[in-house]
N, C-alpha and C positions, 0 to 999 in steps of 0.2 A: 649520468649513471655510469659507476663502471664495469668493466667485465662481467656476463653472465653466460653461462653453458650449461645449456640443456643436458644432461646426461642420457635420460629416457624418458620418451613416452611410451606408456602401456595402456590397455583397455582392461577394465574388467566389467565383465558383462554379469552383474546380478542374476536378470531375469531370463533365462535361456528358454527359446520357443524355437519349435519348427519354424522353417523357412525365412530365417532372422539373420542377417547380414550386420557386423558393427565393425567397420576398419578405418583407423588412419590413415589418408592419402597423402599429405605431405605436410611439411612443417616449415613456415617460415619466421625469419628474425628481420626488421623491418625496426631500428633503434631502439625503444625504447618496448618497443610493442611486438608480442610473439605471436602468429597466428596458426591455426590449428584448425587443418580442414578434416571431414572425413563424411564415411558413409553409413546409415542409417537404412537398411534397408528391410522391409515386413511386408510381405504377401496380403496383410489387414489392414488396408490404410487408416481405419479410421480408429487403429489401436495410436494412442503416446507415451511417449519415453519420458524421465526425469533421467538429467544428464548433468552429471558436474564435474567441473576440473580441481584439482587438489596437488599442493606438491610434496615435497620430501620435508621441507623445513619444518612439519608438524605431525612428521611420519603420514602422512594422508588423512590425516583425521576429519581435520574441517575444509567446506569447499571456500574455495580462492574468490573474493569480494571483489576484485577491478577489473570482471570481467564481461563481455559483451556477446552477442550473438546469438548461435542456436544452443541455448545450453538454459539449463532450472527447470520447471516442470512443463509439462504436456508437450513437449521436445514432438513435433510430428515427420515420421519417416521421410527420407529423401537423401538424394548426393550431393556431394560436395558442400555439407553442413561446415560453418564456421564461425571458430571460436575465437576471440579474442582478448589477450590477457597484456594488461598494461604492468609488469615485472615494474617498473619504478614507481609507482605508485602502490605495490603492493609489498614490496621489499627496501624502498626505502634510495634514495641517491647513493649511498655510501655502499650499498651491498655488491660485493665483487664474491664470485666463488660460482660453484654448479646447483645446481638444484634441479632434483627431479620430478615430473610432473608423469600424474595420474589421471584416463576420463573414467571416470566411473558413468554406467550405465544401467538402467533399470525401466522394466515395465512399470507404467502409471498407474497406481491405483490408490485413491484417498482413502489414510485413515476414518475420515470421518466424513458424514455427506448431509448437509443442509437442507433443514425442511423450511420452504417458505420463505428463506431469506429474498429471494427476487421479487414478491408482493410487494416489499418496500425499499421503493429506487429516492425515498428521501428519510434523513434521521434528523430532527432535532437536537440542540444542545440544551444539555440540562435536563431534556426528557428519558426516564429510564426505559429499554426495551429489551425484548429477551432476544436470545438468540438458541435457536434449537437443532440441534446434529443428531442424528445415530451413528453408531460404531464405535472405537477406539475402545484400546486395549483396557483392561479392569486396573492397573499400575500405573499408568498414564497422567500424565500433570499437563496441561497444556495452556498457553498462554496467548494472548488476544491483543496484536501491535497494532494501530491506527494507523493507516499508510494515507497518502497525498501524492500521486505523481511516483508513489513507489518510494518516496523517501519516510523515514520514519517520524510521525507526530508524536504519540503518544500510546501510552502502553495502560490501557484501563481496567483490566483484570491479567493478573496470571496468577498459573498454579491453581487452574479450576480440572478437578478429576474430572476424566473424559466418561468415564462411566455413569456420570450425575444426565448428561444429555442437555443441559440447560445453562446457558449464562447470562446476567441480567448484567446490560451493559448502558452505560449512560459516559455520552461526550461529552468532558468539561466545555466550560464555556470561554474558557482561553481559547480555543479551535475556533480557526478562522473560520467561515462559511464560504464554501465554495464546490466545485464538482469534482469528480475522479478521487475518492477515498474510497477505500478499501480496507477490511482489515485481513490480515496477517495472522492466519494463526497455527504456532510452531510446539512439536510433542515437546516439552523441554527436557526429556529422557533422550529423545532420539531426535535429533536434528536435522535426519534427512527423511522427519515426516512434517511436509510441512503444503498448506493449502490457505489459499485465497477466496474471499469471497467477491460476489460480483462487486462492478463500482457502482457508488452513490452519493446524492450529495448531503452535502450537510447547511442545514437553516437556522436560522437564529429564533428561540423559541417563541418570542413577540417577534412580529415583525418590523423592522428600524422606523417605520413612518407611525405604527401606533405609539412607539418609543418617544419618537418626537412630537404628534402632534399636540398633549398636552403643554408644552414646552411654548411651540407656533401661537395654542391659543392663550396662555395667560401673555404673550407677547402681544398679541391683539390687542386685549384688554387694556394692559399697560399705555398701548401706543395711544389708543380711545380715550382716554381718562385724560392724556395730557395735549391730543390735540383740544379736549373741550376745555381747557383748563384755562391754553393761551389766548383764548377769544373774552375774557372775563365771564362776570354772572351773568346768567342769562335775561335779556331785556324783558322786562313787562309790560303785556300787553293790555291798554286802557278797557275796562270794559264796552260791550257794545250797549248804546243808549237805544231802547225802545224807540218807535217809531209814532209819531202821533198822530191818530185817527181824529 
């Protein structure tokens, strides 16, 4: 990668509360990879922050994707928090110039809050099931991404009005079966309203061995038929002759 220069980092603290500390402690350049320590400090420990980095290149609009550490939601208070942001992977080998980087800071609080969803730590594919929230704003469009490990699967509703409270969601059956899915669901008005629900897994709606076992048993049969086949017809047995009194 070539040249890059930091011009500034700045904080902007959204949510302002009594007894609330947010400062940059120091910034370092380490090749390819910028890191970005600071402090987070709240007399409420068991309040959390949503925290993103942003840079100039898109005037601060949207938060910066190749980055790592304490930063995305429920951010919890503490020193010497860090950020780290892979600049060549997020701008590109060829990129030579300054760019200036933004933390944006905010008290947590979900647009929308889940009823029930933790009842059920397993989902089926091909089974429809609903999913139920209150809150969110009466203009709100919000959309429902299928996560795996955090990376994106699939996107099985968007643009469901938040004010409906209700969305009927069903996993294709392309989705592999396995654990830690989650879904994603983001305001598509506002992009830095955005919550997770708990993981779970997902099952295949038959399960593989009732899938196969018709399969095992016409193989029986078959194999049955032609061991009796190779023995030829079956021998006849002479009748038994009476016994004379």
């Amino acid at each position: 990668m070539k040249r890059i220069a930091i011009i500034i980092i700045s904080i902007l603290a959204c949510a302002v509360v009594q007894a609330q500390e947010f400062a940059i402690r120091k910034v370092e350049v380490a090749g390819d990879k910028i890191f970005i320590f600071y402090d987070l400090i709240d007399t409420i420990s068991s309040r959390t922050y949503t925290i993103n980095l942003y840079s100039s290149r898109d005037t601060y609009v949207s938060p910066l994707i190749k980055v790592s550490g304490d930063l995305g939601l429920e951010v919890k208070p503490g020193r010497n928090r860090k950020i780290t942001w892979n600049a060549k992977e997020e701008l590109g080998s060829e990129f030579e110039g300054k760019v200036g980087l933004e933390v944006k800071g905010k008290l947590y609080v979900p647009f929308i809050r889940f009823q029930g969803f933790k009842d059920h730590i397993v989902r089926k594919r091909g089974v429809p099931f609903d999913i139920v929230w209150s809150g969110g704003r009466a203009n709100s469009l919000i959309n429902f991404e299928l996560l795996k490990d955090d990376k994106l699967i699939n996107v099985p509703q968007n643009n469901i009005a938040a004010s409906v409270g209700k969305a009927t969601i069903k996993i294709p059956r392309s989705v592999k079966p396995g654990d830690n899915y989650r879904f994603r669901i983001i305001d598509s008005k506002n992009k830095d309203d955005v919550i997770y629900t708990d993981a779970f897994r997902v099952k295949r709606k038959v399960p593989l061995l009732l899938q196969i076992a018709p399969v095992l048993v016409i193989g029986y049969v078959a194999y049955a038929i032609t061991q009796k086949g190779d023995h030829g017809p079956p021998e006849i047995v002479d009748p038994i002759t009476p016994e004379e009194k």
